[in-house]
LOFIMAR-329118 format. One record per residue: residue number from 1; x, y, z negated of N, C-alpha, C, CB in turn. Coordinates in Angstrom, 2 decimals. Glycine has a CB too. Example, Ala and Ser with C-alpha at 12.3 -4.5 7.8 and 13.67 -1.06 7.14 Angstrom:
- 1	13.19	-5.69	-7.80	12.30	-4.50	-7.80	13.20	-3.30	-7.80	11.31	-4.47	-9.05
- 2	12.85	-2.25	-7.08	13.67	-1.06	-7.14	12.90	0.03	-7.87	14.08	-0.60	-5.72
//
This chain:
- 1	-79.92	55.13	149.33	-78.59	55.59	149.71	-77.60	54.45	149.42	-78.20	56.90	148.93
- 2	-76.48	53.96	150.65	-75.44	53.12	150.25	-74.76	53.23	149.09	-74.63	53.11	151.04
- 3	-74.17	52.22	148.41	-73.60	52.51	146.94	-72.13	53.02	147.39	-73.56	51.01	145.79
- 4	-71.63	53.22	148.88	-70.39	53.27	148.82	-70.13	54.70	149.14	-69.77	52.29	149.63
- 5	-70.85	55.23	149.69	-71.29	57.33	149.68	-70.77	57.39	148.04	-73.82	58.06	149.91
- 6	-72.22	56.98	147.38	-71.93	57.67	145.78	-70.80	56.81	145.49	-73.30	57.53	144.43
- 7	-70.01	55.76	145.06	-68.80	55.58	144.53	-67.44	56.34	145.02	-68.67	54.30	144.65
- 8	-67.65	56.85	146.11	-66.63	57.62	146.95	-66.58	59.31	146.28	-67.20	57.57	148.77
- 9	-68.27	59.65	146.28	-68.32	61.09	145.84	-67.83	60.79	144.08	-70.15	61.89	146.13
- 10	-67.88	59.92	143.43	-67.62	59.67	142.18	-66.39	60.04	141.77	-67.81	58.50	141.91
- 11	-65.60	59.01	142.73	-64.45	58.79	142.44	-63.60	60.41	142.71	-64.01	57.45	143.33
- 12	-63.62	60.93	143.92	-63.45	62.55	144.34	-63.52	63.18	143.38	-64.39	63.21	145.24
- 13	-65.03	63.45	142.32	-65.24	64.12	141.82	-64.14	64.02	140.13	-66.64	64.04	142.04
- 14	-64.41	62.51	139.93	-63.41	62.23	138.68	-61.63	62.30	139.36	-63.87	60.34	137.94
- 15	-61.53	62.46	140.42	-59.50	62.80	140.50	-60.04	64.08	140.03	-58.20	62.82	142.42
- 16	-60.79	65.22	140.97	-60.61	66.23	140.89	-60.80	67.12	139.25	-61.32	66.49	141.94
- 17	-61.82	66.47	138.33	-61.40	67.10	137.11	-60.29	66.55	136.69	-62.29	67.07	136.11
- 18	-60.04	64.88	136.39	-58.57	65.03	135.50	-57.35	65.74	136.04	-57.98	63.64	135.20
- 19	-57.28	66.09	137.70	-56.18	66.67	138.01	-56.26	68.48	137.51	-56.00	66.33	139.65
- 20	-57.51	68.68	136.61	-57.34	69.93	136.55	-57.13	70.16	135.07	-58.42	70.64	137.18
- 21	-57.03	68.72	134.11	-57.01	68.77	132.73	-55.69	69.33	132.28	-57.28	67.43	132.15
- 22	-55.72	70.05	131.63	-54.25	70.71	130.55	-53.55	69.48	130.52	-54.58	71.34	128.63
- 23	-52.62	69.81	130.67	-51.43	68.83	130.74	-50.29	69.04	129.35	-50.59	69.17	132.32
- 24	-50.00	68.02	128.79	-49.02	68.53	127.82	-47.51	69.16	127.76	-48.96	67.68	127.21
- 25	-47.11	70.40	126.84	-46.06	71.27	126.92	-44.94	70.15	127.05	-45.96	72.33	125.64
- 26	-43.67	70.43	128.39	-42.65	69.20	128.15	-42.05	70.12	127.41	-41.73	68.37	129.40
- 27	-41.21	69.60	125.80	-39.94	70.02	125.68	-38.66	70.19	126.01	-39.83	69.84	125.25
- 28	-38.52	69.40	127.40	-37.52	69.11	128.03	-37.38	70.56	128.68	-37.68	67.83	128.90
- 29	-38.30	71.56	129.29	-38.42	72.58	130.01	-38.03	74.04	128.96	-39.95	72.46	130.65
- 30	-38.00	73.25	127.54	-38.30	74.95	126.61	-37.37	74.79	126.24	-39.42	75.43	125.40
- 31	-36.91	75.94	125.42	-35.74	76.20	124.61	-36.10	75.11	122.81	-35.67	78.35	124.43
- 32	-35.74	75.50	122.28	-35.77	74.74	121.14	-36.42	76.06	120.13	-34.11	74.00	120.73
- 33	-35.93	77.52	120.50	-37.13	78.02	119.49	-38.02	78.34	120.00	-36.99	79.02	118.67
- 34	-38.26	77.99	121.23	-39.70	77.95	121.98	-40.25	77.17	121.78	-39.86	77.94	123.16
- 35	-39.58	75.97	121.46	-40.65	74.56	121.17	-40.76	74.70	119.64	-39.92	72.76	121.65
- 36	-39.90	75.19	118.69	-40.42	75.40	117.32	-41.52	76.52	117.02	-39.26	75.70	116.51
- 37	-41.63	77.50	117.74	-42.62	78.59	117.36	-44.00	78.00	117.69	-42.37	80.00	118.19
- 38	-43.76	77.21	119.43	-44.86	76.63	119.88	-45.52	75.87	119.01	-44.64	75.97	120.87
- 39	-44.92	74.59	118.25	-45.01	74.15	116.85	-45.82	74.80	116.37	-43.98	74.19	116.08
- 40	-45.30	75.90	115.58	-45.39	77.21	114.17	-46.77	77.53	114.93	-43.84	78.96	114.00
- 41	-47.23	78.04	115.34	-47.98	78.83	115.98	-49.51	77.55	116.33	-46.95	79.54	117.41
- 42	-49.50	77.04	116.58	-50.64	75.82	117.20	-50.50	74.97	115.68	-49.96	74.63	119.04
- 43	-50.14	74.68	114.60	-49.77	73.82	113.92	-49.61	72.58	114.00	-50.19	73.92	113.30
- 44	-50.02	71.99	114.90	-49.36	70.51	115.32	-49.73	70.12	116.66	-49.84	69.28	114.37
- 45	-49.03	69.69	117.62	-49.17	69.81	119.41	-48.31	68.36	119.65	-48.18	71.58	120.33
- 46	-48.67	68.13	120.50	-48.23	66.53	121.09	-47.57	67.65	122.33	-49.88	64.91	121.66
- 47	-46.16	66.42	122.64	-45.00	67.15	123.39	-44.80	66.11	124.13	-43.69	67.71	122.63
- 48	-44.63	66.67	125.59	-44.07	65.19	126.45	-41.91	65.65	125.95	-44.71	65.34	129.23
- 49	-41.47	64.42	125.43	-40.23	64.36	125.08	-39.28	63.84	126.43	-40.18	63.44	123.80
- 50	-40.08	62.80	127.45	-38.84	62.10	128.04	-39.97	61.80	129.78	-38.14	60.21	126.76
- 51	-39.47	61.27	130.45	-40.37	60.73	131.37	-41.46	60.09	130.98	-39.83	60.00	132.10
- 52	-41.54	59.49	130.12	-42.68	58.42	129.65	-42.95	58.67	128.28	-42.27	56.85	129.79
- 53	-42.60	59.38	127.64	-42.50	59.76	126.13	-43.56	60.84	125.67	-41.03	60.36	125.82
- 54	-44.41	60.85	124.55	-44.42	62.08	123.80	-44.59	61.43	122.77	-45.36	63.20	124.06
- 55	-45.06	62.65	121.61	-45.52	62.26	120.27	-45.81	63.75	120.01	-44.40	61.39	119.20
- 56	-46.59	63.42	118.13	-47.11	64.76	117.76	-46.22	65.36	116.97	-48.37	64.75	117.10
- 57	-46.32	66.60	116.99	-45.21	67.21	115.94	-45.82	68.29	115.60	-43.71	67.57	116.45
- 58	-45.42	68.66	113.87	-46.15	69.51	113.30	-44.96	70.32	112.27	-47.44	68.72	112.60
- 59	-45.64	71.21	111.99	-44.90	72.13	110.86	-44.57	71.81	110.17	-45.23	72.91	110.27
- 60	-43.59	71.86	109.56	-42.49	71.42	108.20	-43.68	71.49	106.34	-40.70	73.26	108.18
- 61	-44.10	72.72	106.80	-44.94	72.64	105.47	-46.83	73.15	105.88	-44.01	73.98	104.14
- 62	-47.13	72.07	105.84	-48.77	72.01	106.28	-49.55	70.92	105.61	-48.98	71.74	107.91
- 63	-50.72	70.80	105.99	-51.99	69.77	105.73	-52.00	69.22	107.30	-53.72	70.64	105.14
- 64	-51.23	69.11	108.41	-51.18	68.44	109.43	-50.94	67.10	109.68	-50.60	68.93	109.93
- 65	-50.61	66.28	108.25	-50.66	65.02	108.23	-52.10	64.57	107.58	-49.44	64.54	107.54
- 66	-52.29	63.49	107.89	-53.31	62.32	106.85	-52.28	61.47	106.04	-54.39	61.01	107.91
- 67	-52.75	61.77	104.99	-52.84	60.99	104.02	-52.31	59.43	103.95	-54.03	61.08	103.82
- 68	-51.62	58.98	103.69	-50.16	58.88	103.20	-49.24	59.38	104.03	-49.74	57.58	102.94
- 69	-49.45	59.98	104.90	-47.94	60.77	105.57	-48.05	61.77	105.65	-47.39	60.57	106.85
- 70	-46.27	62.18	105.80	-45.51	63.18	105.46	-44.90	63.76	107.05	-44.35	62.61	104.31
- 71	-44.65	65.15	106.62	-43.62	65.75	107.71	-42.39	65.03	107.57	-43.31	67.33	107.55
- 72	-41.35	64.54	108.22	-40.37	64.11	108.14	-39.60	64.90	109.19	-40.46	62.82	108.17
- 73	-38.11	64.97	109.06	-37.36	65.60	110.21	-37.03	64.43	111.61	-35.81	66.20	109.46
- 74	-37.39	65.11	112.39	-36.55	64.32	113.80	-36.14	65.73	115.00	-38.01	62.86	114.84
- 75	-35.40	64.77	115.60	-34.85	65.67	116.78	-35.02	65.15	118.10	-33.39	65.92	116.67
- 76	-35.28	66.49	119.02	-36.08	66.26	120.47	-34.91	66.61	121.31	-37.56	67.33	120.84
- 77	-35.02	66.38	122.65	-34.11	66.98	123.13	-34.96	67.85	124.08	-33.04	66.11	123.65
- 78	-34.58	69.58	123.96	-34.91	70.87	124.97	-34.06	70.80	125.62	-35.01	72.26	124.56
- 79	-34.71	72.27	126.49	-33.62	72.98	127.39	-32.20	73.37	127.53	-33.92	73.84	127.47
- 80	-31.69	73.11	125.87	-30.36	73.78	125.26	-30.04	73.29	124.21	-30.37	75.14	124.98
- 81	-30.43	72.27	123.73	-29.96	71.44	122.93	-30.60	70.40	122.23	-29.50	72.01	122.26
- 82	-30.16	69.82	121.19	-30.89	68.89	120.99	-31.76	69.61	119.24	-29.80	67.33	121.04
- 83	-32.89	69.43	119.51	-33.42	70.45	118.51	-34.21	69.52	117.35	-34.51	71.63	119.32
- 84	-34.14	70.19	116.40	-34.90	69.79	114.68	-36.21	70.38	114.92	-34.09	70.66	113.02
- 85	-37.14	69.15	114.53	-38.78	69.30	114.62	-39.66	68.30	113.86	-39.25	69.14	116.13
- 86	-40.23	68.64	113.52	-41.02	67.74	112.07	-41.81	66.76	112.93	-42.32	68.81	110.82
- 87	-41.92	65.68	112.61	-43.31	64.56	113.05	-43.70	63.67	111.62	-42.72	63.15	114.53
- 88	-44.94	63.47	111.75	-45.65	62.81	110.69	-45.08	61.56	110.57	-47.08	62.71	110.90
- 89	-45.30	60.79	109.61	-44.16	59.68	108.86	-45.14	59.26	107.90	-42.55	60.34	108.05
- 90	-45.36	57.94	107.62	-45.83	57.15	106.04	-44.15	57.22	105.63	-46.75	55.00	106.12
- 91	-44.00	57.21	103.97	-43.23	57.34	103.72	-42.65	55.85	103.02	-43.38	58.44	103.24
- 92	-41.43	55.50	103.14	-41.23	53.93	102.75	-40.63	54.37	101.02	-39.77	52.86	104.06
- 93	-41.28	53.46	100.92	-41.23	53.13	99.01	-40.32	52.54	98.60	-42.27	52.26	98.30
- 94	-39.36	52.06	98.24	-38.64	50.91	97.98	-39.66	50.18	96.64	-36.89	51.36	97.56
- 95	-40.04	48.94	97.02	-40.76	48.56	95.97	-40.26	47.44	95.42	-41.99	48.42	96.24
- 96	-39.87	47.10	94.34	-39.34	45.63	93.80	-40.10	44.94	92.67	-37.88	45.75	93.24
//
């Protein structure tokens, strides 16, 4: 069989699963206690923030970090404002 049949059925077959992979929650679309419960509820979820943006964000008080980091506060911008949401952080020391 030509190699260019099977690279064709390949390629078909790999759009067609990643176009069917879960896609990540935008916060841009939710409210802000929709995106905090969403948070609360999943304990830590990667968020698309901007056109080109995400990151992970987790609950204020959990084991959702490794080791040396911490929950720290930051703010996203939702549907309705600009909202308070924890993301993991190493924490800076002042060392002298």
């Amino acid at each position: 069989m030509p190699a260019r049949p099977i690279v064709l059925t390949a390629a078909a077959i790999l759009l067609a699963v990643t176009s069917m992979a879960y896609g990540r929650p935008d916060a841009r679309t939710m409210t802000c206690d929709e995106t905090r419960q969403l948070i609360h509820s999943r304990r830590a979820i990667v968020l698309t923030t901007g056109r080109n943006t995400y990151d992970r964000y987790v609950r204020q008080y959990g084991n959702e970090c490794d080791w040396p980091e911490a929950p720290v506060t930051s703010y996203i911008r939702t549907l309705d404002r600009q909202c308070r949401v924890h993301r993991c952080e190493e924490p800076v020391l002042g060392l002298r």
